[in-house]
C-alpha positions as CSV (number, residue, x, y, z in Angstrom):
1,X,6.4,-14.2,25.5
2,X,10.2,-13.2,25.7
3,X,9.9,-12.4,21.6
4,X,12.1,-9.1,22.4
5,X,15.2,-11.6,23.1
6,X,15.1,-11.6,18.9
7,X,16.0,-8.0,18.6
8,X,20.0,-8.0,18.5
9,X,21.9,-5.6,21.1
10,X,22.6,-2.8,18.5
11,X,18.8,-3.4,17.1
12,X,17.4,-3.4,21.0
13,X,20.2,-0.5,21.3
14,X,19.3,1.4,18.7
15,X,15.4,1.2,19.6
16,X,16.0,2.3,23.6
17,X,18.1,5.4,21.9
18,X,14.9,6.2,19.7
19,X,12.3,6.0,22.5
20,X,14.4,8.2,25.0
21,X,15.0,10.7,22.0
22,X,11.5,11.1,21.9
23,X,11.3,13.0,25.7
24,X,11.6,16.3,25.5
25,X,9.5,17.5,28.6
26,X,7.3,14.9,27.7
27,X,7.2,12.9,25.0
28,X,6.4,13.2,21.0
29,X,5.9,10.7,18.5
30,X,8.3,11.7,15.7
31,X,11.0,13.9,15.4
32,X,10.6,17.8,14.9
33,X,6.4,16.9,16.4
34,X,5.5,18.7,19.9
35,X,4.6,16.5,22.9
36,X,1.8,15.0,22.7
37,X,0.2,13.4,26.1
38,X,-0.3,9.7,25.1
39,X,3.3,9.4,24.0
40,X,3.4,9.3,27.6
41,X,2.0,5.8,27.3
42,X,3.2,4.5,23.9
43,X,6.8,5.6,24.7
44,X,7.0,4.8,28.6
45,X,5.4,1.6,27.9
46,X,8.0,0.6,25.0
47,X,10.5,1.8,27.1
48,X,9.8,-0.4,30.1
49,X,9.2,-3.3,27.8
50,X,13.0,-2.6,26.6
51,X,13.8,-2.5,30.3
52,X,15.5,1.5,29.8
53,X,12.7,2.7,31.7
54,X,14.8,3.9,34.7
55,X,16.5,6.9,31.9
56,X,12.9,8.3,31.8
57,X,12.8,11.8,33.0
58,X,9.9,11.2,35.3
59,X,10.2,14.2,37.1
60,X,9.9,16.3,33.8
61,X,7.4,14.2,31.9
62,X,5.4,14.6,34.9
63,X,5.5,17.8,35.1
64,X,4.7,18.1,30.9
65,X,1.4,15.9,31.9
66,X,0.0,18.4,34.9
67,X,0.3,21.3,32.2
68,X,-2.4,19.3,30.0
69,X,-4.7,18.1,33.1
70,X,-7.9,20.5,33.8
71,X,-8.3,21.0,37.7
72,X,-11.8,22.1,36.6
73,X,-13.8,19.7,34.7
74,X,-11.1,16.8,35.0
75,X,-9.1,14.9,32.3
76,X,-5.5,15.4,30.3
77,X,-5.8,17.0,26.8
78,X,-3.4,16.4,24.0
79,X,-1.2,19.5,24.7
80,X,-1.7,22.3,27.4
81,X,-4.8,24.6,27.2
82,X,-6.8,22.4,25.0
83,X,-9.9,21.0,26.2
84,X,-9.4,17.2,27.8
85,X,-11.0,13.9,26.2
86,X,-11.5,10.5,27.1
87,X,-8.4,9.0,25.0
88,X,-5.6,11.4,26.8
89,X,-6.6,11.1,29.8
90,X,-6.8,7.4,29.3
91,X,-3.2,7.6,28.4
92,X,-1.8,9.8,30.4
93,X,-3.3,8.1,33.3
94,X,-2.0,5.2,32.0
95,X,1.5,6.7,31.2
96,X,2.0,8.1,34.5
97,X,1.1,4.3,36.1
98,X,3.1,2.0,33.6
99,X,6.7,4.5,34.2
100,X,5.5,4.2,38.2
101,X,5.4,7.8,38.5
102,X,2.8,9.8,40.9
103,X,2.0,13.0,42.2
């Protein structure tokens, strides 16, 4: 595929700068929005694409993602002490595995 060798250095720059401004504990979608589980996935995902995935906060988004998981009935919700669904805890399964972070 390679199509990301079009983006210039300031462009791909700019874009790495964007993503990572994005993590607070975990990660939110626009500026001045909270975190928001699948960002997890969206972001981390762009960002390993970019290769900047190594300036993840692993440790913290992590830690954002166990504050939205129910030990109970199983499953990651949106944000912490909402009730999980099938599409966050898709994606923050699926964050957690594409930044290569366990726990």
């Amino acid at each position: 595929m390679n199509t990301l060798d079009v983006l210039s250095t300031e462009v791909k720059d700019r874009l790495i700068s964007w993503c990572l401004n994005r993590q607070l504990s975990g990660f939110n979608g626009r500026p001045n929005k909270p975190v928001d589980t699948c960002y997890s996935y969206w972001l981390g995902a762009s960002l390993v694409l970019l290769e900047a995935d190594q300036f993840i906060n692993k440790e913290c988004n992590h830690s954002f993602l166990m504050t939205t998981q129910d030990r109970f009935m199983g499953g990651f919700s949106k944000w912490p002490d909402y009730l999980p669904d099938p599409l966050h805890s898709y994606f923050g399964i699926s964050g957690m595995f594409v930044i290569k972070q366990g726990g």
